[in-house]
N, C-alpha and C positions, 0 to 999 in steps of 0.2 A: 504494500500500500504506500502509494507517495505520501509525505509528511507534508503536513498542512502548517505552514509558518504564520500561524494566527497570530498577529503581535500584537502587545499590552494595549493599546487604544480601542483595537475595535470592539475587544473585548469587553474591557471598563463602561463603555460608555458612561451615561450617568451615576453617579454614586459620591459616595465619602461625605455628602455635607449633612448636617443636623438638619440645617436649614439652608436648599438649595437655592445659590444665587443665579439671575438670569449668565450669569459672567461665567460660573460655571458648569453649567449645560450645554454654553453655547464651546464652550472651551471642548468638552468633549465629545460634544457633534462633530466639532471641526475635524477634530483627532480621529473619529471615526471615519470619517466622512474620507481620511487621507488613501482609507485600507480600504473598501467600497470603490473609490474611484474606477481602478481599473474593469469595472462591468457597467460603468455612468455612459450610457450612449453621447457619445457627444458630434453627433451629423447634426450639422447646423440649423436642417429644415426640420426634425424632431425636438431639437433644443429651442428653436423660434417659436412653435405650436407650443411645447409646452409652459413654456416662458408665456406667453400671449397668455393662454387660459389660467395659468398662477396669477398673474397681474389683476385681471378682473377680478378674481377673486379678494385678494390681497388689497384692491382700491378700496371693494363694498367693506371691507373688515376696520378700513380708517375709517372712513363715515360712519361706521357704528361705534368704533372705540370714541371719537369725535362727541357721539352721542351719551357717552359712558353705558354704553353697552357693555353686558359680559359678566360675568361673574366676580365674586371679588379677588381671586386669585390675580384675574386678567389686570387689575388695579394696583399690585401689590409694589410694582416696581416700575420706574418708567417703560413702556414699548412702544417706544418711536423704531426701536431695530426691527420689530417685527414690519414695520411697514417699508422697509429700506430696502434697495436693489439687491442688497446680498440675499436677501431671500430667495432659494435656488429649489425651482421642484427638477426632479430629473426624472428621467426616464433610465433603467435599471436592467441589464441583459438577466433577462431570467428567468427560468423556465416554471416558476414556482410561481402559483396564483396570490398578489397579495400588494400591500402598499404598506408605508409606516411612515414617521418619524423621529430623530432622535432626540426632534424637541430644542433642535438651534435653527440656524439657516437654513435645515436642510429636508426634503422629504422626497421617498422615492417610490415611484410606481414603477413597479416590475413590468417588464414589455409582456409578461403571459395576461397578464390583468388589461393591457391594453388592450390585446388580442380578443380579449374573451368580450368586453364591450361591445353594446351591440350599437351605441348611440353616443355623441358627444357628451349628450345629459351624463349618462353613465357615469363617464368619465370623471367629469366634473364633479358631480356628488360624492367621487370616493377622494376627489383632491380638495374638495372644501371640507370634507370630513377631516383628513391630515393636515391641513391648517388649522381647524381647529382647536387638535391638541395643543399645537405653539399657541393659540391665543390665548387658551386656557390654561398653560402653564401645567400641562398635566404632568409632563415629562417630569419637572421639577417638585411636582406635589408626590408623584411616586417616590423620590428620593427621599422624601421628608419621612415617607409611609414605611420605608427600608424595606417595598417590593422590588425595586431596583438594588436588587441585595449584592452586588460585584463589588463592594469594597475590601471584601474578603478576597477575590481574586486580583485584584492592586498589590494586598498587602501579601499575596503569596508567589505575585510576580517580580516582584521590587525585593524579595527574600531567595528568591528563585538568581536572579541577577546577579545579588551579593555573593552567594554560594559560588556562581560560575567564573564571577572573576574577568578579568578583561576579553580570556580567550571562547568563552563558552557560557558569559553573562545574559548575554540575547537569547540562546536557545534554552540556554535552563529558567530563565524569565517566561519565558513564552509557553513554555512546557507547564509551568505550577501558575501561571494565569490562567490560562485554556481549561485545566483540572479544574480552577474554581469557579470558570463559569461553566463546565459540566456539572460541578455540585452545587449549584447554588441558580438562581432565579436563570431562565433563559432571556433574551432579547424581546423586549417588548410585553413581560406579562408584568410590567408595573401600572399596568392601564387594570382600575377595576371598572365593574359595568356602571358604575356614576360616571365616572369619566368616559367611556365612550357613549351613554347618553348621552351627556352634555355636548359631545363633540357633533351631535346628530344635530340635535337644537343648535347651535350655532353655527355649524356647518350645513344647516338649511337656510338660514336666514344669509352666511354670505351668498350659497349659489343661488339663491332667488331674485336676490339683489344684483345681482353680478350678472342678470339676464336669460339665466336655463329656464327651461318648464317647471312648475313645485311639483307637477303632478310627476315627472318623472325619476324626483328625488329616488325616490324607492326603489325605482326601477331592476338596478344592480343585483341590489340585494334579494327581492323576488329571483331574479335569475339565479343566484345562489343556491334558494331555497328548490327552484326547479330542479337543479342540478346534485341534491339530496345533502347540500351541506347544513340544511338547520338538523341537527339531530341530540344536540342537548338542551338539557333545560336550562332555566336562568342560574340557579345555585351551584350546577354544575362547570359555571363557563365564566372566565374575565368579562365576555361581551354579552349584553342584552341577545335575545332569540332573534335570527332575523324577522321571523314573521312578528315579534313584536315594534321591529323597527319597520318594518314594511306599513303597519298598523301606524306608528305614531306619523311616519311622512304625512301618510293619508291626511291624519288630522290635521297636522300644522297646515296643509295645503289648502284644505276645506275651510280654515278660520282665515284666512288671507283678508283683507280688508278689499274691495272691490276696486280700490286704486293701486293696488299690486302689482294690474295689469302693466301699468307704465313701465315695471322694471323689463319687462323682459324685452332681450336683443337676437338679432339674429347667432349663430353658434359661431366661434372663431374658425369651424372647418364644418362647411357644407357636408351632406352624406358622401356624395364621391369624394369627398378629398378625405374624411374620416375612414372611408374603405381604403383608398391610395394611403395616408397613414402607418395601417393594420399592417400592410403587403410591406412598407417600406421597412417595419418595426420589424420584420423577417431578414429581408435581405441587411440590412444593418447586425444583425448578430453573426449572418453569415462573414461576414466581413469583419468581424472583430477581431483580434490575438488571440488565438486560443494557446494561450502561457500558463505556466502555474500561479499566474497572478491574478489573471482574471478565474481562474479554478478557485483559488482562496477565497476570493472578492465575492462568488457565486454559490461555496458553498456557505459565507458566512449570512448571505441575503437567505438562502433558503435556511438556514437556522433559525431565521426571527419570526417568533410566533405573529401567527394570523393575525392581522389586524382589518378584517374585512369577513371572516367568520368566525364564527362561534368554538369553529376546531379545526386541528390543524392538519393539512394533508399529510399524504404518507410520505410523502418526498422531506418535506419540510422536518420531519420525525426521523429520517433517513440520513440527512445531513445529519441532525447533531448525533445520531449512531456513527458518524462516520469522525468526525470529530473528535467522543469520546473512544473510540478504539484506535484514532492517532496519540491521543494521550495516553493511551494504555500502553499501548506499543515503546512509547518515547518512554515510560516508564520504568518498564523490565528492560529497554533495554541500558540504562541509566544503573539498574539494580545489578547488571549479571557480573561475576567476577571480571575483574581487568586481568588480561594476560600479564 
């Protein structure tokens, strides 16, 4: 089995503070965001589409904050950053159904989730859903909650390091990081079902405003539910049930005030060019490096739990199998006698 050189950042992501500052989630987004790169599509006419449709988003999200919209988390610290050009959605080489954020500058929809959309609406509802967590500061309320529990892999990479010494500091850091985020919380279950409620609620209100259909907020998630992923209950799952969220779109769409209508715009990609898109979202992977960096990059995206259903594929369950039996591996072979 090739060895998977997971290094201390991507791993860490959030963590270590009592009380996390916006300064340091954005600190380890970015860190993260270093080791991800090599799977970040970056074709100029995919990164313009997506860029285009973050922006409307991200404009309706100042006019509400403007408003003192939002919960009081979204209040706790200044967020003019959140409204700034460094705000980056990407698009993500990746064969794994799914979108996230780490809660800084950055959030990434996986090109299979693009794939699987059947409409811009689509789209757009699962990336005003991941702005939402940064506006609501969930990223950082998980740390607060120590479900973002990887401070323990910090402090056993950073002991890992010490051990190795100049020559062998990196790998044996890497090796007792990696361990601690196989024992300890995975990527992305620091989100409980309040927080991704919340993210629905305010991730309705920017894409409505921002010009999509309300009525096709839901849309995605029905498709979900077609395709047999609601299959847990609420107590059993970080996220609400999709047919419960498919239920609440309905409502918030149904309460719209009758001047609603003003918001909506035509879609920033008609259906042929949203289908032309899909095709490009293809040939774009084919064309990428296939290195062991983008291999790393790709098994750590299919690591990160679901944030789009209720549970997580079997692929996604398969990466971190594949992970922790790189650590087992680097393990023993660390334990066996020296010649």
């Amino acid at each position: 089995m090739r060895r998977f050189r997971v290094s201390l950042a991507a791993l860490i992501l959030p963590l270590l503070a009592a009380c996390a500052t916006d300064r340091q989630v954005i600190e380890q987004a970015s860190s993260a965001h270093d080791q991800l790169d090599p799977a970040v599509v970056k074709d100029p006419e995919m990164v313009a589409y997506i860029q285009a449709m973050g922006t409307r988003i991200v404009d309706q999200a100042r006019e509400l904050h403007e408003q003192n919209y939002g919960p009081k988390a979204h209040f706790k610290e200044d967020a003019d950053w959140m409204f700034s050009d460094a705000v980056q959605f990407h698009f993500v080489n990746s064969k794994t159904l799914n979108a996230f954020t780490t809660g800084g500058e950055h959030m990434y929809i996986y090109t299979e989730l693009l794939k699987t959309c059947r409409t811009e609406d689509e789209l757009a509802a699962v990336m005003a859903h991941e702005y939402a967590h940064i506006y609501g500061r969930h990223v950082g309320k998980g740390m607060d909650r120590r479900y973002w529990n990887l401070g323990g892999a910090l402090a056993l990479g950073v002991g890992g390091y010490a051990l190795g010494g100049k020559k062998h500091g990196l790998e044996y850091g890497t090796a007792a990081a990696t361990l601690g985020f196989v024992g300890l919380e995975y990527i992305g279950k620091g989100f409980t079902r309040e927080d991704e409620a919340e993210a629905d609620e305010l991730g309705f209100e920017f894409y409505t405003r921002a010009g999509w259909d309300p009525q096709r907020f839901g849309d995605f998630f029905q498709q979900l539910i077609d395709k047999g992923f609601d299959v847990e209950s609420d107590a059993a799952s970080d996220h609400p049930t999709l047919r419960s969220r498919v239920a609440a779109a309905k409502a918030r769409a149904s309460k719209l005030p009758p001047d609603a209508a003003r918001y909506r715009r035509p879609p920033v990609a008609d259906a042929a060019r949203f289908a032309a898109m899909k095709q490009r979202a293809e040939l774009v992977a084919r064309t990428m490096p296939n290195d062991e960096t983008l291999e790393t990059a790709q098994t750590l995206l299919a690591a990160v739990a679901s944030c789009v259903a209720p549970t997580d594929t079997p692929d996604q369950r398969a990466a971190r199998e594949r992970i922790k039996q790189a650590v087992e591996e680097r393990e023993k072979a660390e334990a066996a006698p020296r010649p």
